[in-house]
C-alpha positions as CSV (number, residue, x, y, z in Angstrom):
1,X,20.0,-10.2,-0.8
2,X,22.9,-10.1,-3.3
3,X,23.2,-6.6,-5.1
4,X,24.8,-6.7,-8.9
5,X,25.4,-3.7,-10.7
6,X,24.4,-3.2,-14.1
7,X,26.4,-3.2,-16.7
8,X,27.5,-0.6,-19.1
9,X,25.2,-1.5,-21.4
10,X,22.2,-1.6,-19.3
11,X,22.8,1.4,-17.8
12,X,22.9,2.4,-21.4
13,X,19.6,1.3,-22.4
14,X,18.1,2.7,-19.4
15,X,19.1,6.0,-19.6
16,X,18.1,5.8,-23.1
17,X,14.8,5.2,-22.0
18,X,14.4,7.5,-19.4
19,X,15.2,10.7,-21.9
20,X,12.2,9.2,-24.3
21,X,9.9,8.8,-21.5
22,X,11.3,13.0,-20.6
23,X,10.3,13.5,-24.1
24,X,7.5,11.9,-24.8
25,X,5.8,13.1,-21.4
26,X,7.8,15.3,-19.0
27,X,5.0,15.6,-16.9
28,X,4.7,12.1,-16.2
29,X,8.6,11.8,-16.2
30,X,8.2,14.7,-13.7
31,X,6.0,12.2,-11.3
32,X,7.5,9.2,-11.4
33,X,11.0,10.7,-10.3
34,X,9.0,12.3,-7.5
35,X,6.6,10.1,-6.3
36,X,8.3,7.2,-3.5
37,X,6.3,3.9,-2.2
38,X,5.3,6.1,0.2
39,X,3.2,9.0,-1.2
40,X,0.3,7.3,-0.9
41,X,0.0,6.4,2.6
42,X,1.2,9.8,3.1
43,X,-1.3,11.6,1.4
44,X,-3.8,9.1,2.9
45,X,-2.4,10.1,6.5
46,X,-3.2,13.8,5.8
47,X,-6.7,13.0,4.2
48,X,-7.4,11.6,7.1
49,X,-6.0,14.3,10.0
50,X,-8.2,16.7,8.2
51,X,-11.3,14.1,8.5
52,X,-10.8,14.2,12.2
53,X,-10.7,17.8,12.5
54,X,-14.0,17.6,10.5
55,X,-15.3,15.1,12.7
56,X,-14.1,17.2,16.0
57,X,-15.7,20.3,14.9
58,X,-18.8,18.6,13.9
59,X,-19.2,16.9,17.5
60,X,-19.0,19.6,19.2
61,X,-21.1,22.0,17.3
62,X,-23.9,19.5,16.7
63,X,-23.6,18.5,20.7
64,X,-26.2,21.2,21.4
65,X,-28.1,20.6,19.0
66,X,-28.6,16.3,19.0
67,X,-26.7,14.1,20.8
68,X,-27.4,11.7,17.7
69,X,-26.0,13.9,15.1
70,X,-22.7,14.6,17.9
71,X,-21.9,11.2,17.8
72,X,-22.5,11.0,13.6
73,X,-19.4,13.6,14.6
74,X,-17.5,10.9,16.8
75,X,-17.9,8.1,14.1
76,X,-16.2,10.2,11.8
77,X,-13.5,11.2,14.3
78,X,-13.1,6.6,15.1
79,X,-13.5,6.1,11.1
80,X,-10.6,8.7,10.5
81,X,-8.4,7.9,13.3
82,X,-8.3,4.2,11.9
83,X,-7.1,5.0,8.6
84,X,-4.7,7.0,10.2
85,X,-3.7,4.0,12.0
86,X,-3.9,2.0,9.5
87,X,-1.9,3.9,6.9
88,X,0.6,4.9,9.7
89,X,1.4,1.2,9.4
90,X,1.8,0.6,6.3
91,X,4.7,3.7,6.3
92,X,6.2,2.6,9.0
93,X,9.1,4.1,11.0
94,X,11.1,4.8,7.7
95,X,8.7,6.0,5.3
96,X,7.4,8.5,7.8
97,X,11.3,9.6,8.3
98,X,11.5,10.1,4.6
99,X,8.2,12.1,4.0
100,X,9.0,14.3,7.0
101,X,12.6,14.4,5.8
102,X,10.8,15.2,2.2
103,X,8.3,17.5,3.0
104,X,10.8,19.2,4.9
105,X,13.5,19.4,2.5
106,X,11.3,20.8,-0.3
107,X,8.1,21.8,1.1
108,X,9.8,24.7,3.9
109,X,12.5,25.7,2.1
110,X,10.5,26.5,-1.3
111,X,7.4,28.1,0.7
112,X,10.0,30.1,2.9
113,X,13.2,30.8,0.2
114,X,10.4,31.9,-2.5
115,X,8.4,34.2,0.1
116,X,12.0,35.8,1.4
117,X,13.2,35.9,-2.4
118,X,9.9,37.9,-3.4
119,X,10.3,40.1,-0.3
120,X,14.2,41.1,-2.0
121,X,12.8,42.1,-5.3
122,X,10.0,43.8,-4.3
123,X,12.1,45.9,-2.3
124,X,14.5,46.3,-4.7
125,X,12.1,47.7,-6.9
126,X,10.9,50.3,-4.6
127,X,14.4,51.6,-3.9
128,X,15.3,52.1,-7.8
């Protein structure tokens, strides 16, 4: 596959585009530059982790109780560990680098550098 780069002019017209779509709607501006090919198999992937855990807890506190209900709870664990599967595919090897890569860059550092930066300045307050 051959690569050309755009000229001046359409390099132009896009960002002329791009600051009406910033104006018109930031929030959807917003998404778009965030959201890769990605994000939804992602999301899928932890939709489903959490429908296993359902499905784990639900066997084994409904294995005293029925066996019938208990392996309601297994169905949901093989239902949820196949979307997993499936979804894990459609990532593949490099789009689960680049949500890892992603969630890691942005999710950790924000959660960690707000907590430590709200930590400073509430001591700060106190000492004043």
């Amino acid at each position: 596959m051959m690569l050309v780069p755009l000229s001046e002019d359409e390099q132009r017209i896009l960002r002329e585009i791009e600051d009406k779509l910033i104006e018109s709607d930031p929030d959807l501006a917003r998404e778009v530059g965030t959201t890769t090919v990605y994000s939804h198999a992602f999301r899928n992937l932890k939709w489903s982790a959490l429908l296993f855990l359902v499905g784990v807890i639900a066997m084994i506190g409904l294995l005293s109780t029925s066996f019938v209900y208990a392996f309601g709870g297994f169905l949901v664990m093989l239902v949820a560990a196949l979307i997993f599967e499936r979804n894990a595919r459609r990532m593949g090897k490099a789009g689960l680098q680049q949500a890892t890569h992603s969630m890691h860059a942005a999710g950790l550092r924000e959660y960690f550098g707000g907590t430590s930066q709200r930590m400073r300045e509430r001591f700060k307050r106190e000492d004043e």
